[in-house]
N, C-alpha and C positions, 0 to 999 in steps of 0.2 A: 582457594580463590579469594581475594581480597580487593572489594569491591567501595573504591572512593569516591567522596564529590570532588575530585580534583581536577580542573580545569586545564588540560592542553593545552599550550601554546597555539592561535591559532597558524593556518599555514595554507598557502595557498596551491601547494604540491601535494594536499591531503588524496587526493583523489589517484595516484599514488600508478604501481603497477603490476605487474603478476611475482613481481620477485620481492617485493615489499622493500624496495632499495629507497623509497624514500618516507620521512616523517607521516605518521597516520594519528589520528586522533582517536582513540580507543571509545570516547562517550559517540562519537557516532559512527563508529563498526556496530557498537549494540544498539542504535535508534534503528539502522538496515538490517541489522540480523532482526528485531522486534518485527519490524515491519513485515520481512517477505513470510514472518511464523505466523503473524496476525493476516494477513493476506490467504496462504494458503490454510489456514485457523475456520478463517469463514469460507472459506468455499464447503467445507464441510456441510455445512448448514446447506448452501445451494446444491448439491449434490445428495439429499435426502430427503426428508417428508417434512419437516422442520413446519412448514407456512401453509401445509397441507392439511396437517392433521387436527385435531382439536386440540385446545389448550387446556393445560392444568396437569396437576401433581407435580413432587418437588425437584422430578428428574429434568420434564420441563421449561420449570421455573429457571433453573441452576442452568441447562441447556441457551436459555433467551437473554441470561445476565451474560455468559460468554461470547454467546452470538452479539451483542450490544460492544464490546468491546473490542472483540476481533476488528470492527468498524473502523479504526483507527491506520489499518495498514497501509494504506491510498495517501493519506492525510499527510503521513510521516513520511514516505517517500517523497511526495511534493513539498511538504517542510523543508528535505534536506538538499531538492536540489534548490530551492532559495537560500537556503545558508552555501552554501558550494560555489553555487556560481552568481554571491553578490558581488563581485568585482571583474565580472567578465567583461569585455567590451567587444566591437565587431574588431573581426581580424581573421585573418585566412585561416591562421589554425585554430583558432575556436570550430568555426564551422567543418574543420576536417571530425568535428567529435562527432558528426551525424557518422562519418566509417561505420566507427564500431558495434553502434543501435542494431542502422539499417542493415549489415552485414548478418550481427546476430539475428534480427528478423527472419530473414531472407531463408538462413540454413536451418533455424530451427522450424521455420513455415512450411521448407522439402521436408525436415521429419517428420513434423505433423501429417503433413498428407500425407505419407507414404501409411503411416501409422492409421489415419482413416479410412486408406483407400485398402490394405492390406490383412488388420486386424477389425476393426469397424463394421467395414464392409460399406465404405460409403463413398461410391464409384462417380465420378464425374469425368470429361474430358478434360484433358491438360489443359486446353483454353478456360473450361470452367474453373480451374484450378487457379491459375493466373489471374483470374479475373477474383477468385476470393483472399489472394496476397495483395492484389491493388484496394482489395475492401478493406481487409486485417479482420475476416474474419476467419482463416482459415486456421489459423488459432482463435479457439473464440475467446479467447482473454487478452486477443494484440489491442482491444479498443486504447490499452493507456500508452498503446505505441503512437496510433494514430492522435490520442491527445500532445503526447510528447512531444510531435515533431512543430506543432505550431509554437510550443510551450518552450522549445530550444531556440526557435528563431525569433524569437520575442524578449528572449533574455537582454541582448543589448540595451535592446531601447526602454525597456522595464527596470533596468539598474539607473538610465539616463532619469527615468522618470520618477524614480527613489529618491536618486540624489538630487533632484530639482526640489524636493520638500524640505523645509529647512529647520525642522523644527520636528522634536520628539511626538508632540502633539497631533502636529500636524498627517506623518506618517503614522498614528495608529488612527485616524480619523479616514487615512486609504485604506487602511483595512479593513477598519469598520463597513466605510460603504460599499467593500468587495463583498462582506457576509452580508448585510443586508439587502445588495443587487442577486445574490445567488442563492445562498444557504436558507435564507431566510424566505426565499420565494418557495422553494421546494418544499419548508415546511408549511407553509400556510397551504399552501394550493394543493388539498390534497381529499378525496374522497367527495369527487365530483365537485368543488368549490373553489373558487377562483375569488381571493379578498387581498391580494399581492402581486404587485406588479412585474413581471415572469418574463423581459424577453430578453434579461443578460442571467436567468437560472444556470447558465451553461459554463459561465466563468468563473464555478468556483476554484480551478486550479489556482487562479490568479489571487484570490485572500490565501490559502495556502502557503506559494511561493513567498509572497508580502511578508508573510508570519515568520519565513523561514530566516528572510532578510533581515529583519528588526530582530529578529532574536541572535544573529550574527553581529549586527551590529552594536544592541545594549547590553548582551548576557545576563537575563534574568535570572532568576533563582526560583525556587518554588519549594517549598519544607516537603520531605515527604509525608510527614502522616496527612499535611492536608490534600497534595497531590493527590493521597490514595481516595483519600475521604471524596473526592470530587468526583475522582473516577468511578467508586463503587456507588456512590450518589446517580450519578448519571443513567449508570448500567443497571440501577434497581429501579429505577423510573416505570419504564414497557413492563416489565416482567411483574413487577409489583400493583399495577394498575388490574393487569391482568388476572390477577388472582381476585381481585377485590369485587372487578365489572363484567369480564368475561365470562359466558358459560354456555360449552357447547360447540362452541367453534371456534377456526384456528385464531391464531394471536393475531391482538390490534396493536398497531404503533401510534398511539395518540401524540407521543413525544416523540416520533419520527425516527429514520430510521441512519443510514450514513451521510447522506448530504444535508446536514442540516446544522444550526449553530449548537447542538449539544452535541453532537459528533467534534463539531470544533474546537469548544470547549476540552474535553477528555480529548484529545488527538494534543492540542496545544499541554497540556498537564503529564501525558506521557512523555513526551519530546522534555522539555524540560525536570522531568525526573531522570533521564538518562545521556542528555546530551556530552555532558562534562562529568561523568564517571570515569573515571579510570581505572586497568586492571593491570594488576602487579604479577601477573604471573605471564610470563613470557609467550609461551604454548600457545593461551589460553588467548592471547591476543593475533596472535597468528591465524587462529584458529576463526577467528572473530572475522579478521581483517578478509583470509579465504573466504569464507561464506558472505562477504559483506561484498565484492568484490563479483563474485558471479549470482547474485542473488536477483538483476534482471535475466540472465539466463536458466535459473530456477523458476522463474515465474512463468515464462514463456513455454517450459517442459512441464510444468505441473499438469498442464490439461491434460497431457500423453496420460499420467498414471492417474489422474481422477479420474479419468474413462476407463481404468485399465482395471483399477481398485475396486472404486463403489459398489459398479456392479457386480462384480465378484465375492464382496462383502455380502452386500443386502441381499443378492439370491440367496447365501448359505445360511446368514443370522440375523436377518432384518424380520421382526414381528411386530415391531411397532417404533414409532419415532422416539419414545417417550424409556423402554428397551434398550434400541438403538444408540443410546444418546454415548453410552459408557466406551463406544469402539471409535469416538473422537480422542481418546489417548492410545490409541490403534493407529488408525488413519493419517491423521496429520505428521506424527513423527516419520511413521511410511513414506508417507506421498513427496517428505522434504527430505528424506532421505536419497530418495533411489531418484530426483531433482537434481540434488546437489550432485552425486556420481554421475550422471550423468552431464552434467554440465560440465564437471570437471574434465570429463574427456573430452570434450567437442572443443570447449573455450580453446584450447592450443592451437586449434585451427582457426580458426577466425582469427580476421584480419586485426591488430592490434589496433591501427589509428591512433586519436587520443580520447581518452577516458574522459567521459562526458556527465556522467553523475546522474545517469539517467535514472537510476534507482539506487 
């Protein structure tokens, strides 16, 4: 594998279809393969003792610098669907690209239940059941469905309101005060204290998508060792304070945890270390393009075997979080594994529509 900065042509057919018949960009097959790895990456962490148990030693440590990173998965998926669909406008088949979301929803929300009600043991009436697909929690990871759908029907008028800025300047000044209306409230206001003004905390998709589009539009660059340096910067922050102030109980996040401007910061320095890579080897992009391609239908199945896993794990080998820590290169290739096959089978069946970039 031969792995370039060579920039793609961009294309606005990128979003592409199950048969790969049209042009793809290989640097962001691998920002969505990144993402849905860093995504199901951290769920690890929430599906163990991780924030439970007390902090310290270097299994830990090395544990809270991964978990710091993983943070990025959310970020990059809403980076790309601002780069994807900055030139959408309203029109009838834009909007048919809800089909394909709400459809996979839908089937993969029957599997879920059937999987709860079956294996779980977590028995409700159909009405009750209906009523936790109208919620999106009957997958309890649909919440970025439910973000999605206002975040699709807002792309028109969000591209109208990009290109109403007229000036380089100007649109990083909207981005700026998307972080500091959201990212930045989340971080202050935290541990009982309130010194930031907190009632648009909820828009951070919207600096995200913004990031996605300007970075579509100006193609920055970014070196990698300083890339790296940023990001291993960032991710030693928690983990390092840690060591120095805590003792005795679990980890603090003084420098916050995923919603916040250093989560931005590292999310924005990944993206741009992989956006415009290319790969020479043919398979290998196919391969990329598959997983990149059903990798919201990988996220939507993940709950099925992190339910199906963890505990299966932790009853036989869990002794302690700090232990535990080493069955994270267990777990997560698992859990996206037997995601990916399964998704592979289902996606044939759902309804195609058109491909919406939702992850």
């Amino acid at each position: 594998m031969n792995l370039t900065n060579k920039a793609a042509p961009l294309t606005e057919n990128y979003s592409g279809g199950a048969k790969f018949s049209k042009p793809r960009i290989a640097g962001l097959d691998i920002v969505r393969c990144t993402a849905i790895f860093t995504v199901v990456g951290g769920h690890f962490f929430m599906n163990t003792a991780f924030l439970q148990e007390n902090f310290g030693g270097f299994s830990m440590f090395l544990q809270a610098v991964v978990r710091q990173v993983m943070c990025v998965g959310v970020p990059l998926f809403l980076m790309l669907t601002g780069y994807l669909n900055a030139r959408k406008t309203l029109s009838r088949s834009y909007y048919l690209g809800y089909v394909r979301v709400l459809s996979a929803y839908l089937v993969y929300s029957i599997l879920t239940i059937c999987f709860r009600e079956y294996y779980l043991g977590d028995h409700h009436t159909p009405m009750q059941w209906a009523h936790a697909v109208l919620r999106f929690d009957a997958i309890p990871y649909a919440w970025y469905i439910e973000m999605w759908i206002g975040l699709f029907a807002l792309t028109p008028f969000l591209n109208v309101l990009y290109r109403g800025l007229t000036s380089k300047r100007h649109k990083q000044a909207l981005i700026l005060t998307l972080v500091m209306l959201s990212l930045m409230a989340t971080f202050c206001n935290r541990y009982g204290m309130k010194v930031w003004p907190a009632s648009w905390d909820k828009i951070f998709p919207l600096a995200y998508f913004f990031l996605g589009t300007y970075i579509r539009e100006y193609q920055p660059r970014l070196r990698l060792r300083t890339g790296l340096a940023v990001i291993l910067g960032v991710a030693l922050l928690n983990p390092l304070f840690n060591v120095l102030m805590v003792h005795d109980r679990p980890m603090l996040q003084p420098f916050g945890g995923t919603d916040t401007p250093l989560c931005f910061v590292m999310s924005l320095c990944v993206f741009l270390l992989l956006y415009q890579r290319d790969v020479d080897s043919t398979f290998l992009k196919k391969a990329l393009a598959k997983v990149s391609l059903l990798s919201l239908d990988m996220y939507l199945v993940s709950y099925m075997f992190d339910a199906l896993f963890y505990p299966l794990f932790k009853a036989r080998y869990f002794v302690s979080q700090a232990q535990f820590g080493l069955w994270w290169l267990v777990l997560v290739p698992l859990v996206l594994a037997c995601s990916f096959a399964l998704s592979a089978a289902v996606n044939p069946l759902l309804p195609t529509g058109k491909r919406n970039n939702a992850r």
